[in-house]
Every structure is written in C-alpha cells, then in structure tokens.
C-alpha positions as CSV (number, residue, x, y, z in Angstrom):
1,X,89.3,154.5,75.3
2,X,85.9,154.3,76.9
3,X,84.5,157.6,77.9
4,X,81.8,155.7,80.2
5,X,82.9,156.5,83.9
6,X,83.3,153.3,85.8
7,X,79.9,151.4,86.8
8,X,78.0,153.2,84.7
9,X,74.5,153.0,84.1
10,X,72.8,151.9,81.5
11,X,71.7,155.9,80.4
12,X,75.4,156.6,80.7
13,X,76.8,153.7,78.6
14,X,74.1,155.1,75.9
15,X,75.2,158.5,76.4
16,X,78.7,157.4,75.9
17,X,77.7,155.4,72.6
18,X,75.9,157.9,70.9
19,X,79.2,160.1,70.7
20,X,80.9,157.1,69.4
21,X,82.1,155.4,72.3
22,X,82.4,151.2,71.1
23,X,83.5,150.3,74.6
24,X,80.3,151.6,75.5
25,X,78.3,149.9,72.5
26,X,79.4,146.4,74.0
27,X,77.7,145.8,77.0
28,X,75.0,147.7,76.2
29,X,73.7,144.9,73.5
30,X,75.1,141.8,75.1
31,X,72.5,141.4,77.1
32,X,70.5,141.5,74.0
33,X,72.2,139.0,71.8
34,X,70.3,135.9,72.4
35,X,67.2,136.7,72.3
36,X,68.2,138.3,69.0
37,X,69.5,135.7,67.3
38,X,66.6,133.4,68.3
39,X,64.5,136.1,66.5
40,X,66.5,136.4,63.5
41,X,66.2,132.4,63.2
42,X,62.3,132.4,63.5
43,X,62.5,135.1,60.8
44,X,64.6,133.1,58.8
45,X,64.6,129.2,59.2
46,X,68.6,129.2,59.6
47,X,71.3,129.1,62.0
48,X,73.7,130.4,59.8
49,X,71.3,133.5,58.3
50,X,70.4,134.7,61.5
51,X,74.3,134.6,63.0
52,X,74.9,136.6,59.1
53,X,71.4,139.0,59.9
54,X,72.5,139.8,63.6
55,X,75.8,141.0,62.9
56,X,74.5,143.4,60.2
57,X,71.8,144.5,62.1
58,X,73.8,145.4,65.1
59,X,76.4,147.3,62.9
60,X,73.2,149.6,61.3
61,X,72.1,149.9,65.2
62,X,75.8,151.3,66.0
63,X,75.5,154.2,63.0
64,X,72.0,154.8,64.1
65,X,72.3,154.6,67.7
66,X,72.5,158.6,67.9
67,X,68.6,158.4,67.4
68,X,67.8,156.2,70.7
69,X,67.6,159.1,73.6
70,X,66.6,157.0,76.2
71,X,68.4,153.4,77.6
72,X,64.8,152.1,78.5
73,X,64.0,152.0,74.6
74,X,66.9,150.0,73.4
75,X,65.5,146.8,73.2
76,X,62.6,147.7,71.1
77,X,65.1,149.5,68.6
78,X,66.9,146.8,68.2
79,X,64.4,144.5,67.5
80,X,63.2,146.6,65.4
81,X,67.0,147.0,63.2
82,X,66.8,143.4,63.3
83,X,63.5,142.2,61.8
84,X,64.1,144.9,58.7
85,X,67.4,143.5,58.4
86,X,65.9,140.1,57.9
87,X,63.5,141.4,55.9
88,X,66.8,142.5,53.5
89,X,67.7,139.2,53.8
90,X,64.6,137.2,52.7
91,X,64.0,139.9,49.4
92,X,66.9,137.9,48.3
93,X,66.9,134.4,48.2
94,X,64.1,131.9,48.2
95,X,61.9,130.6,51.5
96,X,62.9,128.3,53.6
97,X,61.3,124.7,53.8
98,X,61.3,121.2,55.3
99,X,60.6,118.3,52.8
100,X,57.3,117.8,54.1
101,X,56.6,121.1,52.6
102,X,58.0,120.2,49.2
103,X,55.8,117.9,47.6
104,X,54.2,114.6,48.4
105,X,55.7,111.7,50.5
106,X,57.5,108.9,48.3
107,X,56.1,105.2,47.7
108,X,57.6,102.2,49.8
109,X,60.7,101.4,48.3
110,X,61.0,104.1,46.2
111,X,64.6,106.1,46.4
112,X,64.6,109.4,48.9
113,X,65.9,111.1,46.1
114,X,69.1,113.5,45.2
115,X,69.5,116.5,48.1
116,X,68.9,120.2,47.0
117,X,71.2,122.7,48.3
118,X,71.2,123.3,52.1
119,X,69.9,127.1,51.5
120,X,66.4,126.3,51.1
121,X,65.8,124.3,53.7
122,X,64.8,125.2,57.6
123,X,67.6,124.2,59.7
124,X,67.6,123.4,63.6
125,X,68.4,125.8,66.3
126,X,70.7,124.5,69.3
127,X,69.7,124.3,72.5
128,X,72.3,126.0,74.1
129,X,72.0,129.0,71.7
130,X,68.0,129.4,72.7
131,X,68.4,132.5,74.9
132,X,64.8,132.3,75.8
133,X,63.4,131.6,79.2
134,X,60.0,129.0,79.7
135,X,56.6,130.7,79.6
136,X,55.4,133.7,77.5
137,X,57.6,137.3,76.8
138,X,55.0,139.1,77.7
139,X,51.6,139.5,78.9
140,X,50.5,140.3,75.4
141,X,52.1,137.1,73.6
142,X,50.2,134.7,72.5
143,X,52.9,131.7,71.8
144,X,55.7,130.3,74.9
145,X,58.9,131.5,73.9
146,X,60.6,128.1,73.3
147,X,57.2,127.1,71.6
148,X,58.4,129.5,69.0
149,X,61.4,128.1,68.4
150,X,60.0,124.7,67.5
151,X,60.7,123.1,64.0
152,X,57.0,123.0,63.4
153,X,56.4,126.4,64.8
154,X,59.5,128.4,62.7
155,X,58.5,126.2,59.2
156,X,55.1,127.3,59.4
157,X,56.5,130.6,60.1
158,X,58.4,130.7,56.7
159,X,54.8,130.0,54.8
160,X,54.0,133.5,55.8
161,X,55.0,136.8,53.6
162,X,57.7,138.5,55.0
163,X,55.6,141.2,56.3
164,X,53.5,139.1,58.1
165,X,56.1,136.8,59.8
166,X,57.7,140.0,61.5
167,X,53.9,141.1,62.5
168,X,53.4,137.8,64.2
169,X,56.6,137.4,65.8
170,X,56.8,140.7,67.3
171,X,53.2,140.7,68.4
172,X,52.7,137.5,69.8
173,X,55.9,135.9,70.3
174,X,57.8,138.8,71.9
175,X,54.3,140.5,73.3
176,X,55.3,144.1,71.5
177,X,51.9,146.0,71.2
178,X,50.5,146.8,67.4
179,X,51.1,150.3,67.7
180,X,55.3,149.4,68.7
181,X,55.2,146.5,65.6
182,X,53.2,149.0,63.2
183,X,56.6,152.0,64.4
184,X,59.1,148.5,63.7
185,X,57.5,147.6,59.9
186,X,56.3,151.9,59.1
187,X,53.1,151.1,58.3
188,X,49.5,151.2,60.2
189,X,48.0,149.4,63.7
190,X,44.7,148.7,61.1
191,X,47.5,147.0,58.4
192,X,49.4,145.3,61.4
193,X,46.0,143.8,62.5
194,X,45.1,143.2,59.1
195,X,48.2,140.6,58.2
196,X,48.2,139.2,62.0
197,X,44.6,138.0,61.0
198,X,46.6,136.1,57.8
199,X,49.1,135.3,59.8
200,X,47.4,133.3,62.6
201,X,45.2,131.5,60.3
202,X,47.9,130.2,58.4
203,X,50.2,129.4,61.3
204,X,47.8,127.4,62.9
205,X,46.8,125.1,60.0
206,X,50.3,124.0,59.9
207,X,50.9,123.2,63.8
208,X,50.1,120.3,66.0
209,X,47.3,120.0,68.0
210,X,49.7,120.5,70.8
211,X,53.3,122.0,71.1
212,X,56.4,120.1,72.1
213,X,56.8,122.1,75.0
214,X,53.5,120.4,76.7
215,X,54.1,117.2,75.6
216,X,57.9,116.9,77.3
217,X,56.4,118.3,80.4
218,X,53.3,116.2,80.2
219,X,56.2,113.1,80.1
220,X,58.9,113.9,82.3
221,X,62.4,113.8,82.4
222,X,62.6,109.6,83.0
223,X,60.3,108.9,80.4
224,X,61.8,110.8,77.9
225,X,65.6,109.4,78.4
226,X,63.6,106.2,77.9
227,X,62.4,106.9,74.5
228,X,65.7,108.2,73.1
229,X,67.3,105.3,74.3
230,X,64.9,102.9,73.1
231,X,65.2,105.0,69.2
232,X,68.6,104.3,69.4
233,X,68.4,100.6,71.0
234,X,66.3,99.9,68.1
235,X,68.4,101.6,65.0
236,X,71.6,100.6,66.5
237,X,69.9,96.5,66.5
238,X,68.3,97.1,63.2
239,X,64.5,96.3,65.0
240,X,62.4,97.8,62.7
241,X,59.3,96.4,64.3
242,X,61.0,98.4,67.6
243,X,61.2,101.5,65.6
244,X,57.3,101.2,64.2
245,X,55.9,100.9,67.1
246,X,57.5,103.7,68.5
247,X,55.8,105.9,65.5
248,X,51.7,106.9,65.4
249,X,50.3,105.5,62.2
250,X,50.8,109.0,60.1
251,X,54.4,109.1,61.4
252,X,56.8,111.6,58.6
253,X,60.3,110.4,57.9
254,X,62.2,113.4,56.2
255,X,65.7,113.7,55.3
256,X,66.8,117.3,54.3
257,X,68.5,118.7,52.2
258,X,67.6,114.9,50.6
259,X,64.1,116.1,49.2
260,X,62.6,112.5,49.0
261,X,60.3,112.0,52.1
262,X,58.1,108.8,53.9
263,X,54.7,108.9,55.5
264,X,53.1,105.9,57.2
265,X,54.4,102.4,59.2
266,X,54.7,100.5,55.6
267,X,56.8,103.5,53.5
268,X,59.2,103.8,56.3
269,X,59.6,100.2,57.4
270,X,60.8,99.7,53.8
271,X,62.8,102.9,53.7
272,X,64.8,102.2,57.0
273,X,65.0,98.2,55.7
274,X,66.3,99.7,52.3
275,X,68.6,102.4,53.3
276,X,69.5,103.4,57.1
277,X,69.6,99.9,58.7
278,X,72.2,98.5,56.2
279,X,75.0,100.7,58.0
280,X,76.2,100.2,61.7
281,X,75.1,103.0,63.8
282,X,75.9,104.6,67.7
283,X,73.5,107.7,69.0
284,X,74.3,110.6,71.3
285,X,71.2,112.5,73.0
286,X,71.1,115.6,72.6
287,X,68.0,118.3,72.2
288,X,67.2,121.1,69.1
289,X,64.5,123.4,69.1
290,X,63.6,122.9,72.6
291,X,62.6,118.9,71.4
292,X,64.3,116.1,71.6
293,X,67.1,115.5,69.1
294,X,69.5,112.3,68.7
295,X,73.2,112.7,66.9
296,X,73.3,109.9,64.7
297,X,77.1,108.4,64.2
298,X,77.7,105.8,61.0
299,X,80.7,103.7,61.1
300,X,83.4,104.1,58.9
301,X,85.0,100.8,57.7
302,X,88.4,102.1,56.9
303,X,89.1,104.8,59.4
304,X,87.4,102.5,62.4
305,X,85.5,104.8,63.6
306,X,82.4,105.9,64.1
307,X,81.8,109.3,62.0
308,X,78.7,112.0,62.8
309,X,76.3,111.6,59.7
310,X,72.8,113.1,60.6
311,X,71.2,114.8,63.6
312,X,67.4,113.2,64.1
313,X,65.1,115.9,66.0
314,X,62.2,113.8,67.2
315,X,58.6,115.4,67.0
316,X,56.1,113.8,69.5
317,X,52.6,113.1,69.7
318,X,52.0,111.7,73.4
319,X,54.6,108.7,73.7
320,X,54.8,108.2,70.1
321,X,57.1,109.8,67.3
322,X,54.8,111.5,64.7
323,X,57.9,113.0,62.8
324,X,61.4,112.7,62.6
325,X,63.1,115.3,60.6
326,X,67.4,113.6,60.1
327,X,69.2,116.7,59.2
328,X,72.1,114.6,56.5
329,X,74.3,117.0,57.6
330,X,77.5,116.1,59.5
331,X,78.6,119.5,60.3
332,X,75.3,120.0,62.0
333,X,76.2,117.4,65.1
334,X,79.3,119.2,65.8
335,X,77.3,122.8,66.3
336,X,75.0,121.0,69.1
337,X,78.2,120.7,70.7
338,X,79.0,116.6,69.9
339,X,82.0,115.2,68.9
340,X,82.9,114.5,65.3
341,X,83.5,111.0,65.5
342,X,83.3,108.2,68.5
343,X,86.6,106.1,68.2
344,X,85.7,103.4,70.8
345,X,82.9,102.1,73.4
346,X,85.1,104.4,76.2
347,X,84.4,107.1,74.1
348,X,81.2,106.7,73.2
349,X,80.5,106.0,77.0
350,X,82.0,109.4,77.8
351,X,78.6,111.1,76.9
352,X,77.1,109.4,79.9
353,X,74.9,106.5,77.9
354,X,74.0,103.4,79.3
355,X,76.5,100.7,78.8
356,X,74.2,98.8,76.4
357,X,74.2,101.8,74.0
358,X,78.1,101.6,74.3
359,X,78.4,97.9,73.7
C-alpha cells in the first residue's frame, strides 16, 4: 500500500520512495521513461538494448534512490544510472555498425553477400517511441533533440569510445553542464572537455552537411508524401530509371544485417535489376529516426499475400535520396506499428495510400 497521501507532490512521492514505497517509485519516473530510452538507444545503436539497459537501470535507481534528497535532482540521477548502465552494456559485446561502416561498397553485379547476426548492427528507433520534443534540451546543447536520434547521427555515435559517447550525449544533446557530466561518468570537467574535443571531431566527419531535420522542413509535408509515393510507384513498377533519378550520384544502398553494400547510379541499378525488382512488392509510409521510412511488403506466392520483408529509412539530400538503409528484418515493420502482411488492395488501402499504390 502506498504511503504517499493523495495528490502528492513530487517531494512527497520521493519521500515516500526512499522508505520503500513502489507505488511511489511509479509515477515518479514515468514521466522520465522516454526520454530515457531514446538515450539509452543513442548510447547503444538498438531498440532492443536500450528497452534491456532502461529496465536495469531503473531497478539500480530503485535500491539507490535513498541517496536522491531532493525531487528537483531526479532527472539528472537517472540519467546518470542510465548512461553507466549502458556503459555495462557496451564492455560486453562488440560496437554497433551500419554496412557502410563495414568495409567497402560491392561491384555492380556482384552478390550483397550472407547477413551477420542482427547484434552488431545499428537498428532504427520508432517514431512513436521518440519521446523528444523539436528544437534543443537545453540552452547548452549543441545538437536538436530528434537530430540526435537520426541514423546518421546515432552510427557515428557508436564510432566514439564509450566514455566519450556519454560525454557527448549528456553535454550537447541533453545540455547537462561539464561539471553535472564529469559527477555522471566520476571523473574531471578538464577530462570531460578533453574527450568532448575527440568526440566532436569525430562525430562531425561522419555526418551530413545538413541533418534530416532541416531538410524535411526545408520540403514540407506535400512534397515529401510525394517522394515516398513516387519510391514506391517506382519499386512496385520495377522503373529503375524512376528509382535513379530519385538518387544523387554518390547514393548508398545498404542492406543490414546483409553486409554486402552499393554506392553509385550503375552498382545499384544492377543490384535492384539483379535482386529486389525480380519480386512483386506493396509499400506502407511510415517514419524512423525522425526521417522518412517506407515498410516494404514482398508477395508470397503460396500464401497470397503480401508478407512485411524490410523497412527502407530514406536519407535525403535536398529532393534526392543519398542513402537508403533496408533493415531485412520482418519483425522490424511490425514494431513501427504496420501490419504483418497486406491480404488484398482493401487492405492495403486501409493505410490511407492512394488508390494507384493499392492497385
């Protein structure tokens, strides 16, 4: 039984969970959950790690909570529980990547390859699960919040030594000062500076010239439904001029956990002639990582349907696709909150496409 008197405050509900009250525990971390897990993602590249990190870390916050006197320092304890937790995490298992980051692209024709297992590759965040509001946390962060969840953005991140990552996030993703990140990570504001120095250099040799974030708002809202449906006008027709020309001249084609990888108009035209465009295909829009994202459905002769096979998250540069990173992971289109298969046009139509995608 709660020992928290009725409408209590948030001081009170502390009070109450420092002498062991769980009612009490609750609703003072709710509030807190989101933003969490988008942090444990950018600390760890994965969806699945960061909803394993959170949990952990909110269990060492309950034994420890007897330390936090005051309600107003919470959030900043927490945060702090959490990045060490995923620091736990990444001392055991290897860095997270995206093929791009593996090795060099492949030759025209040549075969993407056999997949690796899922583990050590970056993995997209829904939309829906962002918990992060537009603009910056703070007046001392450097990156937008939803900037810092893009695929770019958290696969450069994972370049970075552990150490360094949490420096960079705390500091100038959630705006914490060096002296609050320096308490988080028990070291020094000169060794906080220090690998923040490291940090930014790095990140920054890995990013576009300009985040997602800019370029969607740069488009709008009409011109963007037209590109996804046009992507999928084109795959579902088997154009592949279409699909070039939607693409800048460097464009990346990737396929994780498939390690094989395409750069340039002539490597993908003969990947997607080759592979992709041999299979009959419907598209659902959705987003990941605060970008565009299209589930990808393949049909399946003998069950007659339409089956979820890949989720495509779409990278732009201006009007044109400079990356598209096709997650070959069914599972995946179900998290973003799609169906598992599309059984007819009716159905496929119930996602609110035009009829010609449903056709």
């Amino acid at each position: 039984m709660s020992t928290a008197p009725t409408g209590a405050s948030g001081q009170d509900l502390l009070e109450a969970a420092r002498h062991g009250d769980e009612a009490a525990y609750r609703p003072l971390v709710e509030p807190h959950r989101r933003e969490l897990h988008a942090h444990c993602y950018r600390m760890l590249g994965s969806v699945h790690d960061a909803e394993d990190a959170l949990q952990e870390a909110l269990v060492r916050a309950w034994r420890g909570l007897p330390k936090v006197e005051r309600q107003s320092t919470l959030r900043a304890w927490l945060y702090r529980i959490a990045t060490n937790t995923c620091l736990d995490e990444i001392a055991r298992r290897p860095k997270r990547i995206l093929p791009v980051g593996y090795g060099p692209s492949a030759q025209p024709h040549d075969s993407p390859g056999e997949p690796l297992v899922e583990s050590v590759w970056v993995e997209p965040y829904p939309d829906d699960a962002l918990g992060v509001e537009h603009g910056l946390a703070g007046p001392e962060a450097r990156y937008e919040q939803r900037e810092s969840l893009e695929l770019a953005f958290v696969a450069a991140l994972q370049h970075l030594p552990p150490n360094q990552r949490a420096a960079l996030i705390l500091r100038e993703v959630l705006g914490f000062s060096a002296a609050e990140v320096a308490e988080a990570l028990e070291t020094t504001v000169v060794s906080v500076n220090s690998a923040l120095q490291r940090a930014r250099k790095t990140v920054e040799e890995r990013l576009p010239e300009r985040s997602q974030q800019a370029t969607l708002r740069a488009l709008g809202d009409e011109r963007l439904r037209q590109l996804v449906e046009d992507y999928s006008n084109a795959l579902e027709q088997g154009d592949v001029d279409a699909l070039i020309g939607m693409l800048t001249e460097d464009a990346a084609w990737s396929m994780p956990p498939v390690t094989g990888w395409f750069r340039g108009h002539e490597a993908i035209a003969a990947f997607l002639t080759d592979y992709p465009l041999r299979e009959r295909w419907r598209h659902v829009p959705t987003h990941a990582n605060g970008q565009l994202a299209v589930g990808c459905y393949m049909w399946n002769e003998p069950t007659e349907r339409y089956e979820a096979a890949v989720l495509d998250v779409l990278t732009l540069r201006g009007e044109q696709i400079e990356d598209v990173t096709g997650f070959l992971a069914p599972w995946l289109v179900g998290r973003f909150g799609e169906a598992p298969e599309l059984m007819s046009p009716e159905a496929f139509a119930s996602f609110g496409l035009p009829e010609a995608l449903a056709s």
